[in-house]
N, C-alpha and C positions, 0 to 999 in steps of 0.2 A: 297324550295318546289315550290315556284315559279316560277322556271326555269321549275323544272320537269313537273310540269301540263302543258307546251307546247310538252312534249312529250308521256304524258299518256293519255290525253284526246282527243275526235276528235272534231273537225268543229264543230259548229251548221252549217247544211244544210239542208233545207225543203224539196228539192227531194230525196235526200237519207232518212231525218227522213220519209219521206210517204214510200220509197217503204221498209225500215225495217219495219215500222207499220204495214204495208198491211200485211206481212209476219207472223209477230208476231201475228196479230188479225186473221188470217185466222186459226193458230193452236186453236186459243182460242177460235172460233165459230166451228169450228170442235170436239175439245174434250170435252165442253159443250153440244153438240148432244150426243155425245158420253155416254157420262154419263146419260141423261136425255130419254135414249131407243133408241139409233140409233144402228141399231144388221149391219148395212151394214160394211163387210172387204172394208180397206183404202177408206173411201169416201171422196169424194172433196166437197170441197167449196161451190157447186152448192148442192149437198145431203145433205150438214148438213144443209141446210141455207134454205130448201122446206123443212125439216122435225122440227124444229122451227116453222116458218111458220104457217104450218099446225097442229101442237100438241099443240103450244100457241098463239092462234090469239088474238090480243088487239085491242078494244073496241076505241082507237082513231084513227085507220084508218081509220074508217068512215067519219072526218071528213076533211079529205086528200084535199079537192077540196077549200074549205073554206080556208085551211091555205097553199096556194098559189100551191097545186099540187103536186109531183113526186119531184122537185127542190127544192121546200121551205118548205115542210109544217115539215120534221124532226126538223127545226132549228125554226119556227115559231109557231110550238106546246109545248109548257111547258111539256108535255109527255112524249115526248120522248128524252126530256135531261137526261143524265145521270152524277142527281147532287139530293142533297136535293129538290129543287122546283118542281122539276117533279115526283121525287117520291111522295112529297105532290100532287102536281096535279092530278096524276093519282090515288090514293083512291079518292081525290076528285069525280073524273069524275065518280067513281063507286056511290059514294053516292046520287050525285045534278043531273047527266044524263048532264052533261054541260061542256067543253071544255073551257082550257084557254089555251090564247096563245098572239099574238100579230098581227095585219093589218097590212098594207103593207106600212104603213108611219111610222110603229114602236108604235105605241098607244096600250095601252094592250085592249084585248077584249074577248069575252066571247059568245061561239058557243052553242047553244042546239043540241045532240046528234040528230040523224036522230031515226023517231019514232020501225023501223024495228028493229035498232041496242036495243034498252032497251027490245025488247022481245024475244033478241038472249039468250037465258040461256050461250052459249058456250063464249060469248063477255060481257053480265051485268049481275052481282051476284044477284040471287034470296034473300037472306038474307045476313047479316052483315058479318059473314063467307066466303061466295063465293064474297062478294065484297074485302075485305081485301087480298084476297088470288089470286084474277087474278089482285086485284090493285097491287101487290108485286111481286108474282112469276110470272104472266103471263108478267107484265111489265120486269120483270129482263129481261126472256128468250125472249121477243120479241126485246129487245133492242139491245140483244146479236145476234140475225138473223141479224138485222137490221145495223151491225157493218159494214161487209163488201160488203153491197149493198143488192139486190132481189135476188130471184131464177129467175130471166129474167137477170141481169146482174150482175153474181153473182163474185162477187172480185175489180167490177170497178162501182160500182152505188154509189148512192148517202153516204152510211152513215151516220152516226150520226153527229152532232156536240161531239166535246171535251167537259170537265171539262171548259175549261179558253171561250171556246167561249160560249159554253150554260151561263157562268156567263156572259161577256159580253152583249150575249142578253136578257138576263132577267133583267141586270141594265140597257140596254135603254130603256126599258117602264117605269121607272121614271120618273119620272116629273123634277128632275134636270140631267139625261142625254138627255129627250126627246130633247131638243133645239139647243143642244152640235152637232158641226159643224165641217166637219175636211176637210181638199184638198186632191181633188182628181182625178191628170189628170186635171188641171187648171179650175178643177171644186168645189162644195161645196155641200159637200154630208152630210146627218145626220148621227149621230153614230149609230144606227138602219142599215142605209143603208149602212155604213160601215163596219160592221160586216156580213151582207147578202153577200155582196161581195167576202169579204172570204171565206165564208162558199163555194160559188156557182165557186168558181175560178175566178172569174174576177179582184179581185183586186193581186193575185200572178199568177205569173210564173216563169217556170223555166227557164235556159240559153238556151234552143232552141227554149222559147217564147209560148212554151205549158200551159196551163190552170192546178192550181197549188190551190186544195183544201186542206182549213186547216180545216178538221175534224176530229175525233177521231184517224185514222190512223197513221193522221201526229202529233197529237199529244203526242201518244206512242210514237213512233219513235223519236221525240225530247226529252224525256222521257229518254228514251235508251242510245241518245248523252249525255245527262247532267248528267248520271251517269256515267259517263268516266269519267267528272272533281271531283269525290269524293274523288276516292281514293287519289290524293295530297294531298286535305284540310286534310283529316283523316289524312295523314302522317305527315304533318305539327303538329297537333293537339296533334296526341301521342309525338310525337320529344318535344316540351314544356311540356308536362305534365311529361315526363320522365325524363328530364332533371331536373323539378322543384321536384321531386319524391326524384331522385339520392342525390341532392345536399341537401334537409332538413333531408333526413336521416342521411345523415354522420354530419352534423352540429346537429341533435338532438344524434346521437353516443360519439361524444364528448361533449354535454352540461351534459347527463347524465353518463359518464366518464363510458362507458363498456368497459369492461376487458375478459369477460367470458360468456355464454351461459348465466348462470343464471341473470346477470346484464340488460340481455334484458328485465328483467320484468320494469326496470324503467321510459323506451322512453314513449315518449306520442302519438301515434299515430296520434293523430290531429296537429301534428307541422310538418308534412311530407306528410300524404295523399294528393293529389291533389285536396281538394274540401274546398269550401268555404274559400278561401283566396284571402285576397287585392292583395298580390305580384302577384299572379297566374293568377288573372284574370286582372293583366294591362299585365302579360307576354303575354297573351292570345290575348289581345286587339294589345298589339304592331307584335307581328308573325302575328296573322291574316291582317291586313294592310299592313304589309310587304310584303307577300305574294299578295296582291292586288296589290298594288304597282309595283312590280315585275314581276308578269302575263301580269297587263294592256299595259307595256312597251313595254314585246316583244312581245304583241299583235301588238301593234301598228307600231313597226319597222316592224314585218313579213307583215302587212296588207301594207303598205306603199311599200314593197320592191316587193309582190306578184302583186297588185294590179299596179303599174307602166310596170313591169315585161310582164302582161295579155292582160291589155287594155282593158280587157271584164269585168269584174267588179273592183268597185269601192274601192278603199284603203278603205273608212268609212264602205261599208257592212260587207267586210273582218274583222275589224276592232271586231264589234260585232258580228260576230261569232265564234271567237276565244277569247272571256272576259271566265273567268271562275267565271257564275254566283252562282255555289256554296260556291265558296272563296268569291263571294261577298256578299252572305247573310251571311254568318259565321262573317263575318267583321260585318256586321251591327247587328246582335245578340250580338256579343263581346260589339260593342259602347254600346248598350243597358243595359247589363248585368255591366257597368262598365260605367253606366251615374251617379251616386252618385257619386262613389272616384273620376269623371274627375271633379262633380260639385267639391266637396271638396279641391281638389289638385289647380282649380283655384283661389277658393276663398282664400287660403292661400297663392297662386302667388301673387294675388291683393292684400291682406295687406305687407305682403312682399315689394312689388312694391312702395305702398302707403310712408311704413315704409322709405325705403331705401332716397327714393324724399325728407321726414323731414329733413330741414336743408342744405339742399342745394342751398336754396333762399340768397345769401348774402345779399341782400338788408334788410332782415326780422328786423323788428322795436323790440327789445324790452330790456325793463322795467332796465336801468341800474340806481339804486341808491346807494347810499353810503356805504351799506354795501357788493353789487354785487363787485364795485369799487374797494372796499378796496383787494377781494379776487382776483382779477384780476392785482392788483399790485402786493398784495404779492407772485403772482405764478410767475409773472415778474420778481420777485426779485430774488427766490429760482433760475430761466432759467440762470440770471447773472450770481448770484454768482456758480453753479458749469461753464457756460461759462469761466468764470477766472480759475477753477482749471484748465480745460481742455486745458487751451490756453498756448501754450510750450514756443514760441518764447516771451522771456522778455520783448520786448520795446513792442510787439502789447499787451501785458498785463498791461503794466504800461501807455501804452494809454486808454485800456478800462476801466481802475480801474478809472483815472479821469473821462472818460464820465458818469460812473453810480456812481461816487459820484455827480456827478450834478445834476442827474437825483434825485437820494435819495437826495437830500435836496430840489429840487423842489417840488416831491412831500408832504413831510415833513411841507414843509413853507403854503402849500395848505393844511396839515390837523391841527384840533383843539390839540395842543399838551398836553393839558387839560386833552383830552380821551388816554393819555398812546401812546406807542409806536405802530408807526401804521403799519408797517409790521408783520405779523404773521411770526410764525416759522412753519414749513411746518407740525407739528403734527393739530396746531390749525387750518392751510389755509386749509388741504384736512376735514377736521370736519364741516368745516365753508361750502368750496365747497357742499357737498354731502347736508348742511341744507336748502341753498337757493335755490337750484334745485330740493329739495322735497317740497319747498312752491309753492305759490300761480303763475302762469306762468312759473312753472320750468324749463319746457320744454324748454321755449325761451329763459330764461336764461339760459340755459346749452347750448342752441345753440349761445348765445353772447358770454358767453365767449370763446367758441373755437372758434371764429370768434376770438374776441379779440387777442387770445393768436397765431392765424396763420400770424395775419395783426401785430406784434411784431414787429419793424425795429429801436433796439435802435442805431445801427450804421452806419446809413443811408448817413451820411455826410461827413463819412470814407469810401475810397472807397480800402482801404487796408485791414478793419477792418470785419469780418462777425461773423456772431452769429451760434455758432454750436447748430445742429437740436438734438443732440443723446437727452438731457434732456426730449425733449418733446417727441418724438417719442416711448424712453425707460424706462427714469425714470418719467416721469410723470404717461406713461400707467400702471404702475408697478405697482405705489402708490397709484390710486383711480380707482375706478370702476365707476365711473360718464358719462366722458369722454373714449371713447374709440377708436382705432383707425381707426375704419371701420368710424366712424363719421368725423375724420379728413381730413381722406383719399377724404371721400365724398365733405368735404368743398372747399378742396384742390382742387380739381378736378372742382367744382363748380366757385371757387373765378378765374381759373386759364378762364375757359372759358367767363365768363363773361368780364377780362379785353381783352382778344380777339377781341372780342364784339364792348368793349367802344371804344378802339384804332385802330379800324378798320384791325385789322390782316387779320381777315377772307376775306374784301373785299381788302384789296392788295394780298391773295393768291388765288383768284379768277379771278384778273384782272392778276393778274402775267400770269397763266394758260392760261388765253384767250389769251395774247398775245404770250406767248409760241405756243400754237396752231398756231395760226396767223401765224406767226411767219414760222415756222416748214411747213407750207400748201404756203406760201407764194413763201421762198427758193426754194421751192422742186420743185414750179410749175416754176420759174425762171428758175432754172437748166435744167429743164426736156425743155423749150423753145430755151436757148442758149447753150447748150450743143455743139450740132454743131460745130456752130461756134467759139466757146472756142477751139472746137479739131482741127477745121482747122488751127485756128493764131498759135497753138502751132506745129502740126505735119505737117501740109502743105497740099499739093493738096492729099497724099494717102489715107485722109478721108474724102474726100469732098463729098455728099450726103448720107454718112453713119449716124444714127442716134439708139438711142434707142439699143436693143441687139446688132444689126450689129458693132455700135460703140464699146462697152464694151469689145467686142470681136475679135475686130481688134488693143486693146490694146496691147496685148503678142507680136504681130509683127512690135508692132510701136518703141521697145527699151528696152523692160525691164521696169527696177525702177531704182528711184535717189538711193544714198546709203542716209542715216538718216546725219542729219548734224556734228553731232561728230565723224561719222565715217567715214567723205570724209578723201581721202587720199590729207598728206597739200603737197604743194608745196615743192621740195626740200629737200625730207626725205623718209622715208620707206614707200612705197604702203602697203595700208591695206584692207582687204577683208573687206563683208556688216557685219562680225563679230567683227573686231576687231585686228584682226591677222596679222601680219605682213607675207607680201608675195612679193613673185620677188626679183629682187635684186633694188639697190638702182636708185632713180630716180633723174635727176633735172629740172624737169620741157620739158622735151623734149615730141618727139615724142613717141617715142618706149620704152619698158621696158620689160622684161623677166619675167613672171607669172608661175604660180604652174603649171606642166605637161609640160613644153619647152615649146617652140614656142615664137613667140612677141605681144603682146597684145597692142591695142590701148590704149596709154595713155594722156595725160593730153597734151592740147596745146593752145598757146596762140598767140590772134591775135590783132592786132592794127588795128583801123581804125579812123583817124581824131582825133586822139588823146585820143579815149576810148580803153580801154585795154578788153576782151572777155578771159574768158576760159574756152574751154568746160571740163566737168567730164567726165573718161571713163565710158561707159555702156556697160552693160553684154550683150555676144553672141556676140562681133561683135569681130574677130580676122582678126587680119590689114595684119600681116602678107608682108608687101612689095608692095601690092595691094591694090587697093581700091576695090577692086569687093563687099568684104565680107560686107562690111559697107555701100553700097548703101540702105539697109533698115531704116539707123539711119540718113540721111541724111537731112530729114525732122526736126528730132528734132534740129541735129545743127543746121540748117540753122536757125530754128527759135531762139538760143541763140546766132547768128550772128558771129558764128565761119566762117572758111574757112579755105582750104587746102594752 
């Protein structure tokens, strides 16, 4: 759905959101006359907007000059915002005859109406009734004239401020936005004076640099864009819910085994409907993100691609005006709606997490005495003795039978033989195990002796000899629920990292690396320097100032390739092709030789000089033929293996 919201929804753009607003607001101050006694066939803009006007005049025009004029006073009068504070204001104004609004530095303040205007019956309410009533309806319909400008400039005057801006100005007469500072034009303007800007067009424009007011117009109008990005999220939205629908019904069909019409009375409705479920609302949580995820991307590839593409605006504008701020509030709803199970989910990650860390310290100190000992032998023992059943080959068995008869009478001569036979049988070691690790430090004890029992090495001196794992891995895990493998596993992984550690593995495969790099950057910058002249000593003056591609590519015409060395053809025997194949007829070492498809092919020759023997190898494409012509390309390479004709 995230793909699709780049094709179903449009832009945010300010000059297109004004001039659909203008459009939209002008049917809506037209068919508001309309309805409130306009008898005029098709009237414009200018007719509905004089006959408003004139049928509901409001009582804070009057103080039009106070709050900065024709330009400011709509955005600077609390009145005439069309929001809760102005609709307060304006009964206000009917009850106290007083005007709020804001000065020209953004400080709230507070106007006494002009004395004329309180003895207008038509402008201030004689009693409680006619106040409430021109505070309300007169304000509605005068706000609604006042939409798309005067009856002097009627579709292009001032208007109203928006919803987002009227808030705006009404939290800069706060005392913590009154201070609040923003850039503007390498200047620093207040947030009062920053929102004037707006309103008045100075701080926007559009791409021909025209004067670009954000008041109610444009704020319809971006209104209008952002309901283009709905329809995805909704599709998104039913696609999860539908999916989550489909699938708990047929899992609630078979939990309660329907067969037939009637069996439908068993299902539980609430194990299928879409509402109030954990699983449903992290589905909810994970598509909605996804979907953000997704939008934000190819926003930002399109904004990158368009915006390089233009040159006339910015990859970042582009950028956010193509976010689909709907998917983003539905996301942040979703976190919201699904901040408990994400607390929940983590805190069972972090014990979890905590959990898993237990035991993985090999260093950990603890509490081993005589009776820990004793169970630690005797599972020693049990590891032996099936080791020997398991062990096939006779002599490495009749070797280990004496080391662990040495071992059993060592420890033997170390215990009091007083207290009875000190090996347990494996009924009494896993009874004994399960007692000391339910006492007092069990924990640590149950972490020593798997330590104990991983650090095992009774044939350590034997380098023939090794201790098979299956006992502990299978029959140990089998037979107690103490120890378990996920614990070994861990130790295992722990004990194996830490000797890395001590023996410096880690830093010889870090210096290894470095010098491989080294290495590798070193070579490469060698080669890349003597290249050249490596190609000159071998192929001669036909590559001499060639270097880089030029060289690489003036290889094919320098000879070919060697054949591989088991496959040269030997001296005095059957020519063999770069396969292997025997071909031509037989050679001994001469000149010429008869090759696959006729002809006579340069072969094998041998030359003396000062008493050193030379023999060149033939190389592919050159056919000798009786002539030397054909072989003046390979002349270079012999020369440089000090052949000659």
């Amino acid at each position: 759905m995230g793909a699709l919201s780049v094709l179903w929804q449009k832009d945010l753009d300010l000059a297109d959101a004004r001039k659909l607003g203008s459009e939209k607001i002008e049917k809506i101050v037209i068919g508001a006359a309309q309805r409130v006694g306009l008898k005029k066939e098709n009237p414009s803009i200018a007719d509905a907007i004089r006959f408003l006007e004139d049928n509901f005049p409001f009582v804070g025009d009057k103080l039009t000059d106070v709050f900065g004029g024709g330009l400011q006073h709509h955005l600077r009068d609390f009145s005439h915002h069309p929001s809760p504070v102005g609709l307060v204001c304006s009964i206000l104004m009917q009850f106290t005859g007083k005007g709020f609004g804001t000065t020209t530095d953004g400080s709230f303040a507070i106007f006494d109406l002009p004395a004329e205007a309180l003895k207008d019956g038509r402008l201030f309410g004689r009693n409680a009734e006619e106040k409430f009533l021109y505070g309300t309806l007169n304000w509605v319909l005068h706000l609604i004239s006042d939409m798309a400008g005067s009856s002097s400039t009627p579709g292009a005057g001032t208007g109203i401020p928006g919803p987002i801006l009227s808030f705006l100005k009404e939290a800069s007469a706060l005392p913590f936005f009154r201070d609040m500072s923003i850039a503007y034009e390498d200047k620093v303007a207040t947030f009062s004076q920053w929102v004037s800007k707006a309103f008045n067009g100075t701080l926007l424009k559009d791409q021909d640099g025209n004067p670009l007011r954000f008041d109610l117009r444009t704020e319809v109008g971006l209104a209008s864009q952002v309901l283009t990005q709905v329809p995805a999220v909704l599709a998104n939205e039913c696609i999860v819910r539908g999916f989550y629908t489909i699938t708990r019904f047929i899992d609630e069909l078979r939990r309660a085994d329907v067969s037939s019409v009637k069996d439908l009375g068993r299902i539980n409705p609430s194990r299928f409907l879409p509402l109030n479920s954990r699983a449903l609302t992290r589905m909810l949580t994970v598509a909605s993100g996804s979907f953000v995820v997704i939008n934000t991307s190819i926003a930002a590839v399109r904004a990158a691609v368009d915006g390089a593409a233009s040159g006339e605006v910015g990859a970042v504008p582009l950028f956010f005006m193509r976010l689909n701020y709907v998917g983003i509030g539905r996301f942040a709803f979703a976190l919201w709606a699904d901040r408990s199970y994400i607390y929940e989910d983590v805190e069972q990650w972090w014990e979890r997490c905590q959990a898993s860390k237990m035991g993985t310290d090999v260093a950990v100190h603890a509490p081993m005495g005589e009776e820990v000992q004793r169970v630690v032998e005797s599972l020693r023992m049990l590891w032996l003795e099936d080791d020997c059943r398991r062990e096939k080959n006779d002599k490495r068995r009749e070797r280990k039978e004496v080391l662990i008869g040495a071992w059993v009478r060592r420890q033997r001569i170390a215990h009091d033989e007083s207290q009875g036979e000190y090996f347990l049988d494996a009924a009494d070691v896993y009874r004994n195990l399960e007692a000391v690790c339910a006492g007092e430090d069990g924990e640590l004890v149950r972490l020593a002796i798997a330590q104990q029992l991983l650090a095992f090495r009774p044939y350590a001196t034997e380098k023939k000899l090794s201790l098979s794992q299956t006992w502990l891995t299978d029959v140990f895990i089998a037979d107690q629920d103490v120890i378990d493998s996920e614990m070994l596993k861990r130790l295992k992984s722990a004990r194996a990292s830490y000797e890395r550690w001590l023996s410096g593995t880690y830093t010889k495969w870090a210096v290894g690396g470095a010098v491989a790099v080294a290495a590798t950057v070193a070579t490469g910058g060698v080669a890349a320097v003597a290249a050249p002249a490596i190609a000159t000593a071998l192929a001669g003056e036909a590559v001499v100032g060639l270097s880089g591609a030029a060289l690489t590519s003036a290889s094919p015409r320098l000879g070919g390739r060697w054949f591989p060395r088991r496959r040269r053809p030997r001296y005095g025997g059957w020519d063999r092709d770069h396969h292997g194949r025997r071909r031509g007829s037989w050679s001994d070492g001469g000149v010429e030789w008869s090759g696959p498809g006729g002809g006579v092919q340069q072969g094998l020759r041998r030359t003396s000089e000062a008493g050193v023997c030379r023999v060149a190898r033939p190389v592919f494409g050159a056919s000798r033929g009786g002539s030397d012509a054909s072989v003046e390309g390979h002349r270079g390479i012999e020369g440089a293996l000090g052949t000659s004709d």
